[in-house]
VOGUSE-13192 format. One line per field, with one value per residue (C-alpha): residue in three letters; x, y negated, z negated. Coordinates in steps of 0.25 Angstrom, whole numbers, plus 5000, padded with zeros to 4 digits. Example, Ala and Ser with C-alpha at 12.3 -4.5 7.8 and 13.67 -1.06 7.14 Angstrom:
<pts>
aa	c(ALA; SER)
east	c(5049; 5055)
north	c(5018; 5004)
up	c(4969; 4971)
</pts>
This chain:
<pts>
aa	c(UNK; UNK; UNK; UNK; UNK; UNK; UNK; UNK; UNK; UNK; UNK; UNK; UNK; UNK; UNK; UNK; UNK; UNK; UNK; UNK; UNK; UNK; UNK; UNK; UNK; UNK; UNK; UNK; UNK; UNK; UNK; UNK; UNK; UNK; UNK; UNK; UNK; UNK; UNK; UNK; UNK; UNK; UNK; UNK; UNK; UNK; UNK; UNK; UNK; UNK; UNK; UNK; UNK; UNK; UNK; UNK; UNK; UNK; UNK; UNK; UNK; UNK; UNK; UNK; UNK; UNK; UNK; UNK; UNK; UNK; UNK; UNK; UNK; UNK; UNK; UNK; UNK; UNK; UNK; UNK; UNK; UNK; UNK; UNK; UNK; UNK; UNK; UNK; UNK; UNK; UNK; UNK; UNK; UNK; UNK; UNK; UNK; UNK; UNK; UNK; UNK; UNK; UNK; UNK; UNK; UNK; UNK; UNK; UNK; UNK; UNK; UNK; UNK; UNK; UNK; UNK; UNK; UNK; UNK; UNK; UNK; UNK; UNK; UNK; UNK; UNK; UNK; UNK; UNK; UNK; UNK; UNK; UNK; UNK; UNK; UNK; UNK; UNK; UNK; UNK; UNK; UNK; UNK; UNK; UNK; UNK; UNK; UNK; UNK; UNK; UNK; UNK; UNK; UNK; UNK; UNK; UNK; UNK; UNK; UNK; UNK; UNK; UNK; UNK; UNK; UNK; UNK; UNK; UNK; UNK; UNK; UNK; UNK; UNK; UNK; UNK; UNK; UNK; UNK; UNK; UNK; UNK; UNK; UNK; UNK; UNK; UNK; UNK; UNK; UNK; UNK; UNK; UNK; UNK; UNK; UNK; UNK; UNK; UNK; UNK; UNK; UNK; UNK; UNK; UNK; UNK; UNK; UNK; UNK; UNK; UNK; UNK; UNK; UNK; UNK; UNK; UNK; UNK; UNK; UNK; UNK; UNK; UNK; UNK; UNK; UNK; UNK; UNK; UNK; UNK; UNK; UNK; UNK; UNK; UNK; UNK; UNK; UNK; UNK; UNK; UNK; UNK; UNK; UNK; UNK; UNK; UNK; UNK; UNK; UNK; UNK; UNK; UNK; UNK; UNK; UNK; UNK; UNK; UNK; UNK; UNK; UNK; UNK; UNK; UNK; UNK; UNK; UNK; UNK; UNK; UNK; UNK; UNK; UNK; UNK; UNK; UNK; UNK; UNK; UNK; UNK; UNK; UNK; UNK; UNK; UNK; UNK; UNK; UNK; UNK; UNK; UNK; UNK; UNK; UNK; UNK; UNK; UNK; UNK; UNK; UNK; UNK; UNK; UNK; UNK; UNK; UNK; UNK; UNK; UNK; UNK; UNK; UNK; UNK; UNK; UNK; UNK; UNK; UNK; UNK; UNK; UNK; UNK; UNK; UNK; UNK; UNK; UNK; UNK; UNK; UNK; UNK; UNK; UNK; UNK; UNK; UNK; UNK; UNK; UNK; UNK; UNK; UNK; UNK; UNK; UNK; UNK; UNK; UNK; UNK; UNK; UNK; UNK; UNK; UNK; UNK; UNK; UNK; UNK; UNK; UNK; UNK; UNK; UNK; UNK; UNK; UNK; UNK; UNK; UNK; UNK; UNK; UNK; UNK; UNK; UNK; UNK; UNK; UNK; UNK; UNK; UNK; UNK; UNK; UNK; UNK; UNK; UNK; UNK; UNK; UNK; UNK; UNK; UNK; UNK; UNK; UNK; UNK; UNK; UNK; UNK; UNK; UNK; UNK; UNK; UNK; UNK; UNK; UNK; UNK; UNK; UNK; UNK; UNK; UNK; UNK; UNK; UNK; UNK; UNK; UNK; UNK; UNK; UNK; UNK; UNK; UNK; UNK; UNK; UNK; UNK; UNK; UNK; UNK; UNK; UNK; UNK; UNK; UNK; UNK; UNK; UNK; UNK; UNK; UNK; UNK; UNK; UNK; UNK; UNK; UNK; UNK; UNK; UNK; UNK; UNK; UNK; UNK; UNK; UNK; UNK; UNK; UNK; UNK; UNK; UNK; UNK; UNK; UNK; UNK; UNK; UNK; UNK; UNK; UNK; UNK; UNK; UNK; UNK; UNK; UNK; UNK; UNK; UNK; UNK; UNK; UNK; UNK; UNK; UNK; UNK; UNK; UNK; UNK; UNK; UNK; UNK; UNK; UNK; UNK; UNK; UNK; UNK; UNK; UNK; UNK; UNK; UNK; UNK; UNK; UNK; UNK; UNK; UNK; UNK; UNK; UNK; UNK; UNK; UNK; UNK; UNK; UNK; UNK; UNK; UNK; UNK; UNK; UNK; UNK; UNK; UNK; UNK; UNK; UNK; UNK; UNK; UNK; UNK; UNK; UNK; UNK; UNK; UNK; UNK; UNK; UNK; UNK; UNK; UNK; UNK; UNK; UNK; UNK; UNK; UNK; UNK; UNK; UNK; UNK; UNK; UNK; UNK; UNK; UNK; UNK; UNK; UNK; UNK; UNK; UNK; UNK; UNK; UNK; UNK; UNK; UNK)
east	c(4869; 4877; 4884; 4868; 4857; 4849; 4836; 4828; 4815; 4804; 4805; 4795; 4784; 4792; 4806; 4808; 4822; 4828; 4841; 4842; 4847; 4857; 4853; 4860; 4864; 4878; 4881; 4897; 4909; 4916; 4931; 4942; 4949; 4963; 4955; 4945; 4959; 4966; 4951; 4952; 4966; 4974; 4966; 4970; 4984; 4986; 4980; 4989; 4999; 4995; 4992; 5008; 5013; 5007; 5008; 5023; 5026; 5013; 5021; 5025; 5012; 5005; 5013; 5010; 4996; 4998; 5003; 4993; 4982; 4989; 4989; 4973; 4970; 4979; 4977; 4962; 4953; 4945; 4943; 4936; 4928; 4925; 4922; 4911; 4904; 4903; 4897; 4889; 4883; 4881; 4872; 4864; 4863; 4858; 4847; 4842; 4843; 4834; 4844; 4844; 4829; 4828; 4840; 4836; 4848; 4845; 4837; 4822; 4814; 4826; 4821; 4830; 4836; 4836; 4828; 4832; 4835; 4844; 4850; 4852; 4861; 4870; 4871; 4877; 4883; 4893; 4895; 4899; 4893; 4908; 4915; 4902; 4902; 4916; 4917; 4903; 4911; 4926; 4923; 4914; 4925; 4937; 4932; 4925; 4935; 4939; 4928; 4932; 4921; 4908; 4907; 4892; 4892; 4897; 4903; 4899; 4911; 4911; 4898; 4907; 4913; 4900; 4897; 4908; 4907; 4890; 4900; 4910; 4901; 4889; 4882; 4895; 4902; 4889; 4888; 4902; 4899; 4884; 4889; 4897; 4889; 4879; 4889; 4889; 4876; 4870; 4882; 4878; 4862; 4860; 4870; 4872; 4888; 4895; 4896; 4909; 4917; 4922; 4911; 4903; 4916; 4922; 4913; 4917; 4930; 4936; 4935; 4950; 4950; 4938; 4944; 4957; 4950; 4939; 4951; 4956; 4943; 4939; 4953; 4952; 4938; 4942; 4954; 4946; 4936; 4946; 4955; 4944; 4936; 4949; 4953; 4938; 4939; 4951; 4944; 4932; 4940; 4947; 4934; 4925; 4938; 4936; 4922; 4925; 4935; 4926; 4916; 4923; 4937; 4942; 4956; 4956; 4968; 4971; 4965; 4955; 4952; 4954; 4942; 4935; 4940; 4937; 4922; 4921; 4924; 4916; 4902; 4906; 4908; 4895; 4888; 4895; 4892; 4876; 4874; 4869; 4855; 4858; 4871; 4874; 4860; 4857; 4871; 4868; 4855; 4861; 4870; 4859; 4852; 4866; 4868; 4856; 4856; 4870; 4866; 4852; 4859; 4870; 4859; 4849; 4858; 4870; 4868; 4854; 4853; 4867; 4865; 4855; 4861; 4874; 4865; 4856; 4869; 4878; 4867; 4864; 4881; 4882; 4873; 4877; 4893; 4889; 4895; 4907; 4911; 4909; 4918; 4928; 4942; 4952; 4956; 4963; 4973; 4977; 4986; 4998; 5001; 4996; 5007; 4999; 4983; 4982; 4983; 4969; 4955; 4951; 4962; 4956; 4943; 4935; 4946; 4949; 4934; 4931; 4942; 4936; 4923; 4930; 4937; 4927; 4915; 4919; 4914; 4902; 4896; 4898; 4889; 4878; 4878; 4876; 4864; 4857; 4849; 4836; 4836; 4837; 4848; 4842; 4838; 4852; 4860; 4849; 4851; 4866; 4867; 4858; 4852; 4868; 4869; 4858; 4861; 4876; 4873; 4864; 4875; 4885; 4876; 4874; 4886; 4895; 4888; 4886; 4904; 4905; 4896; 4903; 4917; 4915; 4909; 4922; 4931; 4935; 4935; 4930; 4938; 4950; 4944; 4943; 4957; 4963; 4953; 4943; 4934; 4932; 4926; 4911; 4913; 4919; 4906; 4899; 4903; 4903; 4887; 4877; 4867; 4870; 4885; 4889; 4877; 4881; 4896; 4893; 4883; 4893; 4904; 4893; 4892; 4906; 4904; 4893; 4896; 4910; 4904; 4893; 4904; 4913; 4900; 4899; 4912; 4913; 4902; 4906; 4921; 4914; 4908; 4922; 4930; 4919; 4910; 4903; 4901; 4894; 4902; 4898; 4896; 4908; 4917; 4912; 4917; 4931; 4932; 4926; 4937; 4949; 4946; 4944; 4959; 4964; 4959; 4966; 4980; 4979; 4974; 4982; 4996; 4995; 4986; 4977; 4989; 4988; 4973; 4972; 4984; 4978; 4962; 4968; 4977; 4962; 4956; 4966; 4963; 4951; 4956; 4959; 4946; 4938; 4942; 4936; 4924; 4922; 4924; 4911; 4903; 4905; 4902; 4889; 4884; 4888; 4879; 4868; 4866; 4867; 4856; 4847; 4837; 4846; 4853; 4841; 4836; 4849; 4847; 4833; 4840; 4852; 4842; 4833; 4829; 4823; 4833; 4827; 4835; 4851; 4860; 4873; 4884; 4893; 4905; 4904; 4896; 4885; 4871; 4861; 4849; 4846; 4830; 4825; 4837; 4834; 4847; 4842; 4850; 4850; 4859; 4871; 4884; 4878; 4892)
north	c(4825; 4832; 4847; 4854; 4844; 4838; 4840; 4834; 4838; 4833; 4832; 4840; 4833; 4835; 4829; 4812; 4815; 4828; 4828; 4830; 4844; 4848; 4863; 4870; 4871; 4874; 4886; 4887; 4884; 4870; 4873; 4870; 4858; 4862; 4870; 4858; 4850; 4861; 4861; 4844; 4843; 4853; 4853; 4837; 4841; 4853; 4846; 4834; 4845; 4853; 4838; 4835; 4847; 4847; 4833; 4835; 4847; 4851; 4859; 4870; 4870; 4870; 4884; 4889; 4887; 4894; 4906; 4907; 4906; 4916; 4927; 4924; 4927; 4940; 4944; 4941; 4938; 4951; 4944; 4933; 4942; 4951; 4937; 4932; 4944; 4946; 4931; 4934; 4948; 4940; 4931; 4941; 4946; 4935; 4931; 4947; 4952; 4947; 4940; 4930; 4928; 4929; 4919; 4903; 4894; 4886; 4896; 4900; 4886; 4880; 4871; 4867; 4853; 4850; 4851; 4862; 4851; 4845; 4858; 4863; 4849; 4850; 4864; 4863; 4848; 4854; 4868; 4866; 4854; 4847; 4858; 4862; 4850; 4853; 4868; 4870; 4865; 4869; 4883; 4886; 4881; 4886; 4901; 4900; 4909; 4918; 4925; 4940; 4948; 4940; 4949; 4946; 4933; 4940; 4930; 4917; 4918; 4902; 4907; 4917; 4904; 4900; 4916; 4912; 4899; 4904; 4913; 4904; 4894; 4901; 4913; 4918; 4903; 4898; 4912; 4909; 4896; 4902; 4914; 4903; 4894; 4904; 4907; 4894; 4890; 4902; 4901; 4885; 4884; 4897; 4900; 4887; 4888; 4875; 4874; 4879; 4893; 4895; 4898; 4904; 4916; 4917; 4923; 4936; 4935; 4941; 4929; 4929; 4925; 4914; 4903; 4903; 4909; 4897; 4888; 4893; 4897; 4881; 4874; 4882; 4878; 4863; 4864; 4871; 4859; 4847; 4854; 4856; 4844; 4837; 4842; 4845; 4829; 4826; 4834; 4828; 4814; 4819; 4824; 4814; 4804; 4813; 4809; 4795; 4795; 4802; 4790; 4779; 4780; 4779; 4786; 4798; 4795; 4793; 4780; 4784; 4798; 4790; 4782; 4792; 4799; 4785; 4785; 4800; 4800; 4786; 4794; 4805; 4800; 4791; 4803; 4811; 4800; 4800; 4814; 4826; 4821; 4807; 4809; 4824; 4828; 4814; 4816; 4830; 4830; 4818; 4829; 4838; 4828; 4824; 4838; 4842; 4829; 4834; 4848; 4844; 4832; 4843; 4854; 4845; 4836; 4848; 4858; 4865; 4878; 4882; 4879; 4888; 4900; 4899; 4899; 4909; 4919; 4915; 4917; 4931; 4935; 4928; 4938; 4949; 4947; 4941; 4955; 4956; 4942; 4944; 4956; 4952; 4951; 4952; 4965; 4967; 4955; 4960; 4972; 4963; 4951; 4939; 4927; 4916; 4915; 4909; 4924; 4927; 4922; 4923; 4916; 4904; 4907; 4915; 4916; 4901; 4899; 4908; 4904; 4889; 4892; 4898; 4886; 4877; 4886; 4878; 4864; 4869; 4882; 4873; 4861; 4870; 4878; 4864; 4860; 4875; 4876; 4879; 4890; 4905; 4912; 4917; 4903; 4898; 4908; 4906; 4892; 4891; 4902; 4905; 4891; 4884; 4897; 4893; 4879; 4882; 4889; 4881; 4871; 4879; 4885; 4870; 4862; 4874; 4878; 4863; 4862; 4875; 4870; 4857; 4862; 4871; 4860; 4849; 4861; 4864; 4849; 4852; 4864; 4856; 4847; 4856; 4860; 4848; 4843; 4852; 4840; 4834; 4845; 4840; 4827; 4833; 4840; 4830; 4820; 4829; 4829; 4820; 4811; 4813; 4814; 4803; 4802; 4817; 4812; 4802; 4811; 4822; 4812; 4807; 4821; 4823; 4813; 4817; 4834; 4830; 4821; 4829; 4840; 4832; 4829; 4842; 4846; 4835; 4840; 4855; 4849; 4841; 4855; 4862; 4848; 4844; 4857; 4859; 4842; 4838; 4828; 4816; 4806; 4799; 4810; 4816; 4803; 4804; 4818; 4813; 4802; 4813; 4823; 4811; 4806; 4820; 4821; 4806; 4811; 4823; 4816; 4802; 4810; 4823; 4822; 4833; 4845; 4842; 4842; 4854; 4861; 4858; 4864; 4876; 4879; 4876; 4886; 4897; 4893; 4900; 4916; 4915; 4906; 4917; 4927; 4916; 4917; 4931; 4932; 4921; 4927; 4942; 4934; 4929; 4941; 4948; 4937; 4936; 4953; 4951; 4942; 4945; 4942; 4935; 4926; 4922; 4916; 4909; 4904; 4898; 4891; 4887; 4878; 4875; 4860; 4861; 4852; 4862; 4872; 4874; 4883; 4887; 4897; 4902; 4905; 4918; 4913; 4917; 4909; 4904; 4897; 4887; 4881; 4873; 4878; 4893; 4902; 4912; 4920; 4920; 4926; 4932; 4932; 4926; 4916)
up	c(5275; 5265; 5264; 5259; 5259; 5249; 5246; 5236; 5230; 5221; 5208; 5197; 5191; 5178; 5185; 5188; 5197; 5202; 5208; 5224; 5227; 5238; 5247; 5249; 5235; 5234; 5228; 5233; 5225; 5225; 5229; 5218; 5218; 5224; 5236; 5240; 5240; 5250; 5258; 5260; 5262; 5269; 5281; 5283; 5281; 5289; 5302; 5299; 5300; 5312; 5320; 5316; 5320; 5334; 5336; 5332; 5342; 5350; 5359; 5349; 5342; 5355; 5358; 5341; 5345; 5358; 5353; 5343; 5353; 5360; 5348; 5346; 5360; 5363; 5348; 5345; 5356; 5350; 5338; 5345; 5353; 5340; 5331; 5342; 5345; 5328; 5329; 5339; 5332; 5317; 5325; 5333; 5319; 5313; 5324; 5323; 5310; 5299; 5291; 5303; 5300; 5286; 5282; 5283; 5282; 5269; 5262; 5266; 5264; 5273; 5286; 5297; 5297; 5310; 5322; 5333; 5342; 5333; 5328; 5342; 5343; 5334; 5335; 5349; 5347; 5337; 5343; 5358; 5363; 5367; 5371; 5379; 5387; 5394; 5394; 5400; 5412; 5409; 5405; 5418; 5427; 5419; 5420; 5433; 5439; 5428; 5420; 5415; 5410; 5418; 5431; 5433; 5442; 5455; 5463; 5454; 5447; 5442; 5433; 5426; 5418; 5414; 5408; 5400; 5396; 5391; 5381; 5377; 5373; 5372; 5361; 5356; 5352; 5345; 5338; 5332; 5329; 5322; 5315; 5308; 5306; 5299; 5288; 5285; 5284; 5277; 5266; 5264; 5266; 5260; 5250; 5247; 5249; 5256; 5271; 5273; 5278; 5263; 5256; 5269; 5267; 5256; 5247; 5255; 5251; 5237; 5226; 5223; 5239; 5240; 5234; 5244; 5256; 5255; 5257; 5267; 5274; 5272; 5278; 5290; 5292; 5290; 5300; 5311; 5310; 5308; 5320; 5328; 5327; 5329; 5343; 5347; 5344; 5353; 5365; 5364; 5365; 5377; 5383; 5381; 5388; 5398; 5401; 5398; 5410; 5419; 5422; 5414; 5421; 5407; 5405; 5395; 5385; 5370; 5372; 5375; 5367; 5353; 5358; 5359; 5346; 5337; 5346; 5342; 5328; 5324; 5332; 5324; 5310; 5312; 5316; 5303; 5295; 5298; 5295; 5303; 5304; 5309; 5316; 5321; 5324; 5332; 5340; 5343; 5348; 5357; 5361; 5366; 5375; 5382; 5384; 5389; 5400; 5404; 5406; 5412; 5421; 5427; 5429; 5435; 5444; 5446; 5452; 5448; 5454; 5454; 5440; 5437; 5445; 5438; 5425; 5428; 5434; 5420; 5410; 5416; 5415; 5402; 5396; 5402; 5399; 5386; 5380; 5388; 5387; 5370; 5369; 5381; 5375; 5387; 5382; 5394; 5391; 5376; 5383; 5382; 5371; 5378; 5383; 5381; 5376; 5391; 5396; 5392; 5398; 5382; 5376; 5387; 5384; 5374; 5362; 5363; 5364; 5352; 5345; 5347; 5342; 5327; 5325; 5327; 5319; 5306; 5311; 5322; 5310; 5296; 5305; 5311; 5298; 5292; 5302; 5302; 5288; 5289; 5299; 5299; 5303; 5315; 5319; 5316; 5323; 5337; 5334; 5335; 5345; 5354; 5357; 5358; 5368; 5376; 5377; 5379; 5392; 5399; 5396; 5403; 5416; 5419; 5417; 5420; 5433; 5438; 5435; 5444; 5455; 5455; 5453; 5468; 5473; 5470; 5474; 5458; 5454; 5441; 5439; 5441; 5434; 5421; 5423; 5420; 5409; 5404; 5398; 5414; 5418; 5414; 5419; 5431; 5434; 5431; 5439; 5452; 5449; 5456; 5450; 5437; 5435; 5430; 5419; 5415; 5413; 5403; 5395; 5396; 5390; 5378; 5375; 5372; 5363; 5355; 5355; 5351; 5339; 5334; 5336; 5326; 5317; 5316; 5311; 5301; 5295; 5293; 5289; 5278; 5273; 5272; 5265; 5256; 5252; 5242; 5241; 5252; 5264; 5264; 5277; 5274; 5274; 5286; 5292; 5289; 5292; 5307; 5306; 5303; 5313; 5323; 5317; 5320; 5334; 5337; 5332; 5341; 5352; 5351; 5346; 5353; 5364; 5371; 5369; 5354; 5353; 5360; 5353; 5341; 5346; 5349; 5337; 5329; 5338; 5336; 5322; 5326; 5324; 5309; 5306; 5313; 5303; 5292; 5300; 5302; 5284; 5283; 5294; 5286; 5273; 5280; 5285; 5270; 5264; 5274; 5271; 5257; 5256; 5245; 5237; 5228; 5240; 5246; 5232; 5233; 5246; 5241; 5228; 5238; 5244; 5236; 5233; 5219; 5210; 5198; 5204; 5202; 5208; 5198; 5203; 5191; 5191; 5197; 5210; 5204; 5209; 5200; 5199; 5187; 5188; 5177; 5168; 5171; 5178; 5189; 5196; 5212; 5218; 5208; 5217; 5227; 5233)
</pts>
C-alpha cells in the first residue's frame, strides 16, 4: 500500500479510460531539491558519526549523556508533567466536544480500512506491546517498596507499584502517543498534506521560517525513529536471548543476539515487503491471541484470587490518585541542584518514561495516523486511548500481581532476578508457575518476536513517510530501510555491547526535551485548524478525498487551493495550506 491510496472509479458513458486517482489528494509542497538532499542524507551520516564517537570513547559520552539527563530532570520534570496533562485535556476535548463528532478522518464519505479487531492489533503491537511484556513484571517489582504519592492500599504496599505501572503505561502514554498521532492524520487524510511532522506544523510558523523549520523539524523526526528503532532492536535481541536461554539452555552472547537480529530483520522486511494488509495486520492480530493465552494462562493456572483482589484494590487507587500522580513533580527534591538524575524517583521513573514516549511518537503516531482513516475523531481518540488503557491494565493486574505472589513465595527470587537482568523477570515468573509454565515461557519469548517486528514494521512505514514524502515509498525501499536500522543495531551490539546500546537509548530519549517543543508547535497548529474549520475547509476535505478522476485539485503559487472540473476553476478553500 502506497503513502494515500488509490481508488479507481468508473468511467462516464462518454469516457473509454480514466486515469486511476490517488486519496488523499495531495495538496502539500514538494521540498526543493537541496532540502530533500539534506532530509536523505544527513541523518545517515550523523548517526554514523554519533556510532563512532561512542564506539570510540563510550566512557566520556556515557558521562555527556549523563549530565544531560541530569539537567532534563532537575530542570524540566514540570514540563513533562505540563506536556502530558495538556495531551491528555486535547483528547478529553476531542472525545466531548463537537468537533470530535463532526470531524471523519478522510472527509465525510470516509469508511474504516480495518476491522476493530485488526485495528485494536496493530494499535497496541506498535505502541507498547515489547516493552509491556517485561515491565508489566519489572516495574511492579521495582517500585513494590517505593511508591510516593499512592497512600490508599494501607498495608499492600507491593500493589502500590502496580498504581504506577497502570500510569506509566496506561491513559497518559497512549494520550501522548494519540494527541500526535491526530495531527498527523487529519493534516494528511483531511488536508491532503504528506504524512509527516513538517507540513502537520509549519503552516504556523512565519513563511520566511517554513522552509528551514520544515527541515529541521523532519531530520529530528528521522533520527528519533532510526535511533530508536535501532537500540529498541538491540534490546529486543538481548531479551528475546534471554528467553531462548531460559528453556533452551542456550547462552545469551553476540552469537547469539546477531542470530537473532539477521531472524528479526528477514521476518520484518518480509512483513514490510507484503504490505500492511498482508503482512502487519496478519502479525498483529497473531500478536493478540498470544497475548491473550499468556495473560489467560497466568490468570487461570496463577494464582486466581490473589489476582483479582490486587485488581479490584489497584484499579480502585489508580483512579483515585490518577490526579495526584498527573501533577506530582517532586517539588520537594528541586530545593537544591540535583547531583546525578539518579537522586530522583522521577528521573527513574516518570521523566525517563515520558521522555521515552516523545521520542518514540514519530514512528508509533505517523503508523496509527497511517491505519486510522475512516473514523471520527471521537472514535479515533477512544480508539487509541481508552481501549490500549483498558487492555493495558488487565495486563498489568494479572501478570504483575502473579510476579509479586511468586516473588514472596521464592523469598524475592524474582526480584533479584530483576535486579540483575530486567528482561528475566517474565520468564522468572513464569517458570515458578504450575502446569503451564513452561508453554507460557515459549509464547512469551514468540511474542518478543512478533511485538518487536510489527514494532519495526511499523516504524519502517512512518520513516518511509518522512524520507520519500510527497512520492509514495515503495516495498522495496521499506526493505532496505529495515536492513539499515538492523545493520546499525549489529554494530552497536557486536562492537559496543549492551553499555553502548543503552548509551545510545538514552541520549535519543533525552532527545526527547527539545522534540517535545516540536510537538507542542503541531498540536497548537491542529487545534488552530480544527476551530478554523469552515465552510470552505470542509469542501476541501470532500475534494481532498474524492475519487472522481474529473476532478483536479491545483494549489498556485500562493497556497492557494482550487478545484478544476471539466475545465471549469472553483475556489475551495482560499488559503487554506
Amino acid at each position: 500500500m502506497t503513502t494515500r491510496e488509490t481508488h479507481h472509479s468508473r468511467p462516464s458513458s462518454d469516457e473509454t479510460s480514466f486515469e486511476p486517482v490517488t486519496i488523499p489528494r495531495f495538496t502539500g509542497r514538494d521540498l526543493p531539491d537541496a532540502s530533500r538532499f539534506l532530509i536523505q542524507f544527513i541523518p545517515p551520516l550523523a548517526i554514523i558519526l554519533l556510532i563512532a564517537t561512542v564506539l570510540m570513547n563510550p566512557d566520556g559520552v556515557a558521562s555527556v549523556i549523563s549530565e544531560l539527563r541530569t539537567l532534563v530532570t532537575g530542570g524540566f520534570t514540570w514540563l513533562f508533567v505540563v506536556y502530558s496533562l495538556f495531551a491528555v485535556a486535547v483528547c478529553a476535548w476531542l472525545i466531548f466536544s463537537k468537533v470530535g463528532s463532526r470531524v471523519r478522518l478522510g472527509g465525510p464519505n470516509a469508511k474504516p480500512e480495518y476491522s476493530n479487531f485488526a485495528w485494536y492489533s496493530m494499535l497496541f503491537a506498535c505502541g507498547q506491546g515489547i516493552g509491556l511484556i517485561f515491565w508489566s513484571v519489572a516495574e511492579p517489582i521495582m517500585l513494590r517498596d517505593e511508591s510516593p504519592v499512592v497512600q490508599t492500599l494501607g498495608a499492600n504496599v507491593a500493589g502500590n507499584g502496580l498504581v504506577w505501572s497502570y500510569f506509566h503505561w496506561g491513559f497518559t502514554a497512549w494520550a501522548m502517543y494519540c494527541v500526535v498521532a491526530v495531527c498527523l492524520a487529519y493534516s494528511h487524510h483531511n488536508l491532503g498534506k504528506t504524512l509527516t511532522f513538517r507540513e502537520a506544523t509549519v503552516d504556523l510558523l512565519p513563511k520566511w521560517a517554513r522552509g528551514g523549520a520544515g527541515v529541521v523539524i523532519e531530520l529530528l523526526a528521522i533520527m528519533a525513529t532510526i535511533l530508536g528503532l535501532s537500540t529498541s532492536f538491540g534490546f529486543a535481541a538481548m531479551q528475546f536471548s534471554s528467553g531462548l536461554t531460559s528453556f533452551t539452555g542456550l547462552t545469551s552472547g553476540p552469537a547469539l543476539w546477531l542470530f537473532v537480529i539477521v531472524g528479526f530483520g528477514t521476518l520484518a522486511a518480509i512483513s514490510a515487503f507484503f504490505g500492511i494488509n498482508k503482512g502487519m495486520r496478519l502479525l498483529s492480530e497473531m500478536n493478540s491471541i498470544l497475548s491473550i493465552v499468556l495473560v489467560v494462562g497466568v490468570f487461570v493456572f496463577g494464582p486466581t484470587v490473589f489476582i483479582l483482589s490486587n485488581m479490584t484494590e489497584s484499579f480502585g487507587a489508580y483512579a483515585m490518585n490518577f490526579v495526584a500522580m498527573s501533577f506530582w513533580t517532586d517539588a520537594s527534591s528541586t530545593a537544591k541542584a540535583l547531583g546525578s538524575w539518579k537522586d530522583s524517583w522521577n528521573g527513574w521513573w516518570t521523566v525517563f518514561i515520558w521522555c521515552w514516549v516523545i521520542a518514540f511518537s514519530p514512528f508509533v503516531a505517523g503508523f496509527i495516523a497511517r491505519i486510522s482513516r475512516g473514523r471520527t475523531l471521537r472514535e479515533f481518540v477512544i480508539g487509541v486511548t481508552v481501549i490500549p488503557s483498558l487492555i493495558v491494565m488487565v495486563w498489568i493486574a494479572v501478570i504483575g500481581a502473579a510476579a509479586i505472589y511468586y516473588d514472596d513465595l521464592s523469598a524475592r527470587g524474582v526480584s533479584a532476578a530483576v535486579g540483575k537482568d530486567v528482561s528475566s523477570g517474565l520468564f522468572v515468573m513464569l517458570d515458578a508457575m504450575p502446569v503451564v509454565g513452561s508453554v507460557l515461557m515459549i509464547v512469551a519469548t514468540a511474542l518478543v518476536a512478533t511485538y518487536y517486528i510489527t514494532s519495526l514494521d511499523a516504524g519502517t512505514y512512518a520513516l518511509a513517510d518522512f524520507v520519500s514524502a510527497p512520492k509514495p515509498s515503495g516495498a522495496r525501499f521499506r526493505v532496505v530501510l529495515v536492513f539499515s536500522i538492523a545493520s546499525v543495531t549489529t554494530v552497536l551490539l557486536t562492537l559496543g555491547g549492551t553499555a553502548v546500546v543503552d548509551t545510545v537509548q538514552t541520549g535519543t530519549i533525552i532527545g526527547g526535551a527539545p522534540f517535545s517543543i516540536v510537538i507542542l508547535l503541531m498540536i497548537v497548529n491542529t487545534i488552530r485548524r480544527l476551530l478554523k474549520r469552515d465552510s470552505a475547509i470542509r469542501d476541501l476535505e470532500k475534494v481532498v478525498n474524492n475519487p472522481d478522476p474529473n476532478v483536479k485539485i491545483k494549489v498556485d503559487e500562493h497556497g492557494y487551493v482550487l478545484t478544476i472540473k471539466d475545465g471549469g476553476q472553483v475556489p475551495v478553500a482560499a488559503g487554506a495550506r
